[in-house]
C-alpha positions, 0 to 999 in steps of 0.5 A: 208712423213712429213718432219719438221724443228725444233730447239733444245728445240723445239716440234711436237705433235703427236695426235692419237686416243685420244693418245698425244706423244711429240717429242722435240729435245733435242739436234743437231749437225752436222749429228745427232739429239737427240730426247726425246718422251713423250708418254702415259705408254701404248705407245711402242716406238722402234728404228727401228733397235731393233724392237721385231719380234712380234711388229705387235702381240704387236701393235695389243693386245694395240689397242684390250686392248683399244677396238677399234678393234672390236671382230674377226678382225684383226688389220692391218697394219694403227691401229699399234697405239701406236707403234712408229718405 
């Protein structure tokens, strides 16, 4: 695990597969962080607390749609790409 300090106002970028995610603290205070993401549409961020039952089937249709699993594989669990938990 990666674990960064970061002021309010300031970002982390996220690059995978070709996909960007900006993450900027939007606010910090005592015990809490408020976070903004900007992500591609095709990007699906979930809270952990609400994540669908089916994020896994979701996670692996969006890698399918971008051609990068190829025919009769099954995505498994390090190609959830665009799922963000």
């Amino acid at each position: 695990m990666l674990v960064l300090g970061r002021r309010t106002g300031e970002k982390v970028k996220l690059v995978w597969r070709g996909e960007t995610i900006e993450v900027v603290v939007v606010r910090s205070q005592t015990g809490k962080v408020r976070l903004g993401f900007d992500a591609p549409k095709d990007v699906a961020i979930y809270r952990p607390e609400v994540v669908p039952d089916d994020v896994e089937a979701i996670a692996g249709e969006q890698v399918a749609a971008k051609g990068e699993v190829d025919a009769g594989t099954e995505a498994g669990p390090n190609d959830s790409v665009g799922v963000v938990c």
